[in-house]
N, C-alpha and C positions, 0 to 999 in steps of 0.2 A: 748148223750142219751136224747131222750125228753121221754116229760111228762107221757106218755103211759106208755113209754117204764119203766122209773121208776117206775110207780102205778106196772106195772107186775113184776118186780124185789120184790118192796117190799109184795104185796101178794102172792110173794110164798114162801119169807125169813120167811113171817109169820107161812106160812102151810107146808113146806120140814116138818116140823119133825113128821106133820101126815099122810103124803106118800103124800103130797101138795093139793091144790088145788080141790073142786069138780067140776066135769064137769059143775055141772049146774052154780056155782059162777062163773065160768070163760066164761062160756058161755053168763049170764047176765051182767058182770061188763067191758069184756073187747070185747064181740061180735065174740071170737074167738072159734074155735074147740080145742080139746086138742091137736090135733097135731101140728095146726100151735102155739100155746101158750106155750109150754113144746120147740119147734123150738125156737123159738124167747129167750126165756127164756134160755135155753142151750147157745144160741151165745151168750146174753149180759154174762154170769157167765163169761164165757170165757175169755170174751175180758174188761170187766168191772166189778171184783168182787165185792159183795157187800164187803166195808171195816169191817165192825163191826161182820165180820163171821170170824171164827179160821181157819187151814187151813182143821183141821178132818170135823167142822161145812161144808165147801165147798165140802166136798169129799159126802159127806154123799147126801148134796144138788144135784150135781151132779147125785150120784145113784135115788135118787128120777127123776129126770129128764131122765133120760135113760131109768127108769123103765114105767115112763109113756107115754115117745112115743114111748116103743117096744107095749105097751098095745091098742094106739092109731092107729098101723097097720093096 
C-alpha cells in the first residue's frame, strides 16, 4: 500500500462512523470523485484491513462504503 493509499484508509477510519467522508474533503485532500475514492477505499478494506477496527467496526465500515458508491451512481 503506499502513501495515498494509507492517507485514504486512514480518513475514512476517521469518518465511517459519520456515514464517511465529505464530497468536498475528498475531493480537496485526495483530488478524487466519490466514486473512484469509496472504489479504491472498498478494495484496500478488502484486501488490507485497517488492524485497529473490530470485526462489527469493519462490517459497519464496509456498509458506509457500499452506501456511498450506490449514492455515487
Amino acid at each position: 500500500m503506499d502513501n495515498k493509499q494509507q492517507q485514504m484508509l486512514q480518513f475514512e477510519t476517521s469518518w465511517y462512523p459519520l456515514g464517511g467522508g465529505s464530497s468536498r474533503e475528498i475531493g480537496e485532500q485526495f483530488g478524487l470523485s466519490d466514486r473512484d475514492f469509496f472504489s479504491e477505499v472498498g478494495r484496500l478494506v478488502e484486501t488490507e484491513p485497517p488492524e485497529a477496527l473490530s470485526g462489527s467496526e469493519l462490517r459497519r465500515m464496509r456498509e458506509v462504503i457500499r452506501r456511498r458508491l450506490w449514492m455515487a451512481r
